[in-house]
C-alpha positions in Angstrom: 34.2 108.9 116.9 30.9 108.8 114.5 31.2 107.8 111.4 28.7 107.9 108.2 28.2 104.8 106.9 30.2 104.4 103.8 28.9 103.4 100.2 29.6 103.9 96.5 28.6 106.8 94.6 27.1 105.9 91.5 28.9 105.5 88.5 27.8 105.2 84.6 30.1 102.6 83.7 28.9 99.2 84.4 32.1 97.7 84.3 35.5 99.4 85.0 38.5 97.6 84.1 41.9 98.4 86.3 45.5 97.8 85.2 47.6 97.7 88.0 50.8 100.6 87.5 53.7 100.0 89.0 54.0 101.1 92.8 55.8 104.4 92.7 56.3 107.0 95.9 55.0 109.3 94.0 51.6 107.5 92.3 50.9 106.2 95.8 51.2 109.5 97.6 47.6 110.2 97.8 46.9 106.9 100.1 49.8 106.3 102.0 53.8 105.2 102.0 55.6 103.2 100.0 58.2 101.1 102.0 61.1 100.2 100.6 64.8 100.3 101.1 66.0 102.9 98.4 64.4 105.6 99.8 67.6 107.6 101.5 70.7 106.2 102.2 70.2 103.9 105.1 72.3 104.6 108.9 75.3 102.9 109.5 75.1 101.0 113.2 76.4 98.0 115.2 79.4 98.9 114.4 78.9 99.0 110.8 77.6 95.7 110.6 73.7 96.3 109.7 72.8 99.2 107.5 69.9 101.0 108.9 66.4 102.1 106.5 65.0 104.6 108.3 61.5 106.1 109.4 60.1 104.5 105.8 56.6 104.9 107.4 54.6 106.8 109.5 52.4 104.1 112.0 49.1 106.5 112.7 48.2 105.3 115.8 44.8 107.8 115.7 44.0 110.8 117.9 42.0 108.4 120.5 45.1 106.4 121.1 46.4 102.5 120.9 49.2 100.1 120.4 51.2 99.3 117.7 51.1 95.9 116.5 52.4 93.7 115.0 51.4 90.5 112.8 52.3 87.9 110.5 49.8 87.3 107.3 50.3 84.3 105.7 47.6 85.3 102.6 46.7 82.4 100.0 46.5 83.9 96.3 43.9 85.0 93.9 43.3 84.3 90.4 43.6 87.2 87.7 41.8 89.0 86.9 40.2 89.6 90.0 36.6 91.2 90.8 36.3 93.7 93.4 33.4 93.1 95.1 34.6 94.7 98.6 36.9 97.2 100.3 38.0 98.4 103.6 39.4 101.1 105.5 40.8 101.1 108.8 39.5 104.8 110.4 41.9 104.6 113.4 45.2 104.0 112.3 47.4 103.2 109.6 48.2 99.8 108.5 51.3 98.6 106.6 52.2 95.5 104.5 55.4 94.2 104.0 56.7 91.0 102.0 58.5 88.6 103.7 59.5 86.3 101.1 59.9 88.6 97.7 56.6 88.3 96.8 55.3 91.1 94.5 51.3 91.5 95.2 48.7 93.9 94.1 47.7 96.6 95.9 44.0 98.2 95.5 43.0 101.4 96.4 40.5 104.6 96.7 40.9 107.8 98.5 40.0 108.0 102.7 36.2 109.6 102.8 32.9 108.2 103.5 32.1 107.6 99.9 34.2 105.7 97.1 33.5 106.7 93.6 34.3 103.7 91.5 36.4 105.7 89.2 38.5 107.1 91.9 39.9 103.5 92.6 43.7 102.6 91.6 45.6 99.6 91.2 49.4 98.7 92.0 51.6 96.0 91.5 55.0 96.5 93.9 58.2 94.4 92.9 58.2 92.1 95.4 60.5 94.0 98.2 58.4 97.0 98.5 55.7 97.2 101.3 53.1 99.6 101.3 51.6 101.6 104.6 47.9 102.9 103.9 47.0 106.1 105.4 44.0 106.1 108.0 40.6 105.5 106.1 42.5 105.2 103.0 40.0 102.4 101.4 42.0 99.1 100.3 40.9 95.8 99.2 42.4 93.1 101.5 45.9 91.7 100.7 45.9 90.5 97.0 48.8 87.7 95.9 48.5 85.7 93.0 51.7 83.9 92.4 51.8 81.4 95.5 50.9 81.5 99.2 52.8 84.7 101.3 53.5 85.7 104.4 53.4 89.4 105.0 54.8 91.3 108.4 51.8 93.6 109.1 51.8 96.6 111.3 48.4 98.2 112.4 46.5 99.6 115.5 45.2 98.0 118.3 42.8 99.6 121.1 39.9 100.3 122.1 37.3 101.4 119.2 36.2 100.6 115.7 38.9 100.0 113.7 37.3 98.3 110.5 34.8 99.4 108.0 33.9 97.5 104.7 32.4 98.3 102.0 30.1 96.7 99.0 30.1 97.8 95.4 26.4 97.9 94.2 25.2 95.0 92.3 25.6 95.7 88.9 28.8 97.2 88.5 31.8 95.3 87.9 35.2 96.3 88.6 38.3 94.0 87.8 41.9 94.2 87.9 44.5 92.9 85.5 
């Protein structure tokens, strides 16, 4: 697979200033899945001992193929507010984030494409047990706490292939979440 290399598209602003909304299903839709528990009501198994959540996700493993896998995070926190100097998109696969110790964190987006228009970028703040799974070459900043050090169970492709692209906003511009 070929792939543009990926930039910013100008904007006017100089300095775009993000508040983070609350994760939602439906306000995240556009980059991926929320995971959480609440979704449907969960499968009774093991003989009604362990209530069961789901498919909460869909792991894109990409049209060339890989493995699943899986990974612990353990991600030391940022100060507010924080500058965006970077993002990332992962062009093979989905990757998913979820808390392992109730820890909320903030979750920075823009829509998958081979460009990212500044004021196409979104901000999230999930409640601590929701997880969030970004679509393939959905662009994300890398895992943001700010409370205390994390650990996070991550799910995401492995294989054969390019699997990471990062981007640089254009000196100049300023963008910073709150």
């Amino acid at each position: 697979m070929t792939l543009a290399r990926p930039h910013f598209l100008p904007t006017e602003a100089q300095a775009l200033e993000l508040v983070a909304q609350p994760l939602t299903r439906e306000a995240f839709a556009a980059f991926g899945d929320v995971i959480e528990s609440g979704q449907r009501p969960p499968l009774s198994i093991n003989a009604g001992m362990t209530a069961r959540h789901h498919d909460l996700a869909h792991v894109d493993l990409g049209p060339e193929g890989g493995r699943a896998l899986v990974n612990i995070f353990e991600t030391q926190p940022y100060a507010l507010p924080l500058r965006v100097a970077m993002l990332e998109r992962h062009p093979l696969g989905s990757q998913a984030f979820v808390p392992m110790d109730g820890s909320s964190f903030l979750v920075v987006v823009a829509p998958a494409g081979d460009t990212v228009c500044v004021e196409d970028v979104r901000a999230f703040v999930t409640d601590g047990r929701q997880g969030v799974n970004y679509a393939r070459g959905v662009w994300h900043h890398p895992l943001v706490v700010t409370q205390r050090v994390a650990n996070f169970v991550v799910v995401d492709r492995g294989g054969a292939g390019h699997n990471c692209d990062e981007i640089h906003l254009p000196d100049g511009v300023r963008l910073l979440v709150s």
